[in-house]
C-alpha positions, 0 to 999 in steps of 0.5 A: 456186101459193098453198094455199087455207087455212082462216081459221085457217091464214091467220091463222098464216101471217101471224103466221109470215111464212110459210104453214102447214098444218094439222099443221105445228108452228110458234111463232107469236109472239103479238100479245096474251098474257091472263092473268086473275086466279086464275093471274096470281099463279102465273105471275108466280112461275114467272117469278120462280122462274126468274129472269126479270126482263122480260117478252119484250114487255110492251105485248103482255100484258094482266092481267085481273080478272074471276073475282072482281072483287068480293073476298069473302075475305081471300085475294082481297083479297091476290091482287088487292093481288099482280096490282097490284103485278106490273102496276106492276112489269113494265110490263103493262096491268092492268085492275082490278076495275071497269074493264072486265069480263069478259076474254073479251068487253071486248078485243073490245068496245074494240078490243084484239082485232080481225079476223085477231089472234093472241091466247094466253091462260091461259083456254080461253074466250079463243076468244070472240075469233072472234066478230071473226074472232082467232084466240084459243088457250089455253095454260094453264101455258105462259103463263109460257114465252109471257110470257118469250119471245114464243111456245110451240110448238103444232101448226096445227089441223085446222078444222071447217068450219060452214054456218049455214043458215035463220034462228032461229024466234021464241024461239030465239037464238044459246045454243039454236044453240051448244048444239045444234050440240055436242050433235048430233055425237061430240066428236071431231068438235071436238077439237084443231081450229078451228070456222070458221063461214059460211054463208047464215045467218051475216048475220042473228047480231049480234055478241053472239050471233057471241060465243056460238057461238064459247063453246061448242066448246072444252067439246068440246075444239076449240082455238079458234073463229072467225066469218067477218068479214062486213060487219057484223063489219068495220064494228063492229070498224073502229069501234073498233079500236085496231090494224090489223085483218088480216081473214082469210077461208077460201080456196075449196077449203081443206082441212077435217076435216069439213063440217056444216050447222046449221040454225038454222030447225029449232032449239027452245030447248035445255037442257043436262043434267048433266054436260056442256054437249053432253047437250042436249035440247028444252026441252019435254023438262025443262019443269016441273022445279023449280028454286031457283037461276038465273043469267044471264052469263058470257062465253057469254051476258053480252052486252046482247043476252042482257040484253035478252031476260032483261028482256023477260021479266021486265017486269013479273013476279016472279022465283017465290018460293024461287028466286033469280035472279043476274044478271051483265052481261059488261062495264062498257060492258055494265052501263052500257048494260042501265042506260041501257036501264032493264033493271037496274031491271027485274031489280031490280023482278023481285027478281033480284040484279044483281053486278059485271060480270065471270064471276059465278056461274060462276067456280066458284060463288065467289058466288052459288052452290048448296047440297047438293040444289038444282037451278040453270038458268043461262047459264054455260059449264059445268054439272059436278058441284060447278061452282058449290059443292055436288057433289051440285046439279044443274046445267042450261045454257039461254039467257038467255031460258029462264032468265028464263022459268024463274025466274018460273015456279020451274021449267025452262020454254019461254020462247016462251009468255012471249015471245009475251006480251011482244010480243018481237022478235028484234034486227036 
């Protein structure tokens, strides 16, 4: 008689060729290896270093620069010039600068990763993937052992299973959700296991905000996340899929960690206080704190959704004098659809600064970042001390219509007023 498994024990078992359980240590091969630009140079070193000439399967590995796709210095524009040559060398997929976007949310768009894949990646934000129902799992410096040889070893993870329930009030989206759900439990809730989400309140979540609640986990230490692949998932992804999709779904009577319920009906838009994502509060709690800095983007809230709720609110108006606004769609497909919308004209009538599609400000503050002192709101994935330059910012994490709310009014403020006004509604 078959065990009853979790999304993420069916995904192994298949890649396996056999079925596992949580606890259980196998070496699953991967069916796509990502590496994003910072790291692509120093793997492929250790590669040399140890005399690997060939990659175990190079159709399988994709090098993505998306960080820093618009080099600002003389040492980018050498690492870039380095990840094209190991491309050309080793026979890999490269997308360069311009030519996707962020390598957390294109694959999926595109149809490189599709519902039931097994995906290891360098970045731990790889676990966008669930949001299609793959399986994505970071391996950091062992990336260079999985482009050798296929495979690393890890342990099948323990899974987190999360009831949505309700639908989001007026106001609240899919960032106030994710934020809420780390804030309300211990970490050790997330850590070292999968977050599998389903439930009643599943249906109503378009696909951009599926990529949003699967973000956020992994900043509780959570291995990956993963999104049941309703009917609106299965059509999008068969849409444009470039591969056979696997699907997986939890059997009934799986075996989970723990089983919590979100109820998305009871939610306010949330704000993250220094120094880590999971230190949440209502939004009326920091209303009125000023602020000199706000960004929009990063693979936790890029997406055009996100983009249109920021554009929403800022029709019309002015970012406040003192603060700027930076504004970064995730992908290419992104920033050309936002302008097709006319939603990059309203940023740039609003007075915000539109950047290459890619992380943006939240790789490190490599562009667009904060001075000694200042107070930033953005809808990047983390907010720790020096995140984004100076160590002594301070550093807030909302959704994309509490920033916008907030750059207007030069102060963290509750974007329901200015939504209401707006005559905004939620996207089917």
């Amino acid at each position: 008689m078959k065990r009853a498994q979790t999304m993420a024990e069916a995904i192994l078992s298949r890649v396996c060729g056999r079925a596992v359980a949580a606890g259980e240590i196998v070496m699953p091969e991967a069916e796509l290896v990502t590496v994003h630009d910072w790291y692509t140079v120093n793997a492929f070193r250790t590669l040399e270093e140890f005399g690997v000439t060939r990659l175990h399967d190079p159709a399988r590995v994709l090098l993505v620069t998306d960080h820093e796709p618009l080099a600002v210095s003389p040492q980018a524009f050498a690492r870039q010039q380095a990840v094209r040559a190991i491309a050309q060398r080793f026979g890999v997929a490269h997308r360069d600068a311009g030519r996707g976007g962020l390598g957390h949310v294109f694959p999926v768009e595109e149809g490189i990763v599709v519902p039931g894949m097994f995906v290891l990646a360098y970045d731990p934000h790889v676990t966008n993937y669930g949001a299609v129902g793959a399986l994505g799992v970071a391996v950091l410096t062992e990336v260079p052992e999985v482009l050798a040889c296929g495979s690393v070893w890890l342990q099948v993870p323990e899974t987190l299973r999360v009831e949505l329930a309700g639908a989001l009030p007026f106001g609240v989206f899919a960032r106030d959700a994710a934020q809420k759900l780390i804030a309300s439990h211990d970490a050790a809730l997330f850590e070292d296991a999968v977050v599998e989400y389903g439930g009643p309140g599943l249906a109503a979540l378009p696909m951009d905000a599926r990529h949003t609640l699967c973000n956020t986990p992994v900043e509780l230490g959570a291995v990956s996340s993963l999104v049941e692949p309703d009917a609106r998932c299965l059509d999008y992804a068969r849409a444009r899929a470039q591969r056979p999709m696997h699907p997986a779904l939890p059997d009934a009577g799986a075996t989970y960690r723990a089983r919590v319920t979100l109820d998305l009906s009871a939610l306010a838009p949330q704000v993250a206080l220094p120094p880590t994502p999971d230190n949440a509060v209502d939004v009326t709690e920091v209303a009125g704190r000023p602020i000199q800095h706000a960004f929009i983007g990063s693979c936790a809230s890029g997406m055009l959704d996100d983009l249109r709720v920021a554009a929403n609110l800022l029709r019309g108006r002015q970012v406040a004098p003192g603060v700027r606004l930076i504004v970064t769609p995730a992908t290419q497909q992104v920033a050309a659809d936002a302008a097709a919308e006319g939603l990059v004209e309203v940023f740039l009538r609003a007075g915000a600064m539109v950047t290459a599609p890619g992380c943006g400000v939240c790789a490190g503050g490599r562009i667009g970042g904060v001075a000694s002192g200042e107070h930033s709101i953005g809808t990047g994935t983390r907010n720790e001390p020096g995140r984004l330059g100076a160590h002594d910012a301070v550093l807030h994490i909302a959704g994309p219509a509490t920033v916008a709310a907030s750059a207007v009014a030069g102060a963290i403020a509750d974007p329901r007023p200015l939504l209401r006004e707006s005559g905004w509604r939620h996207a089917a």
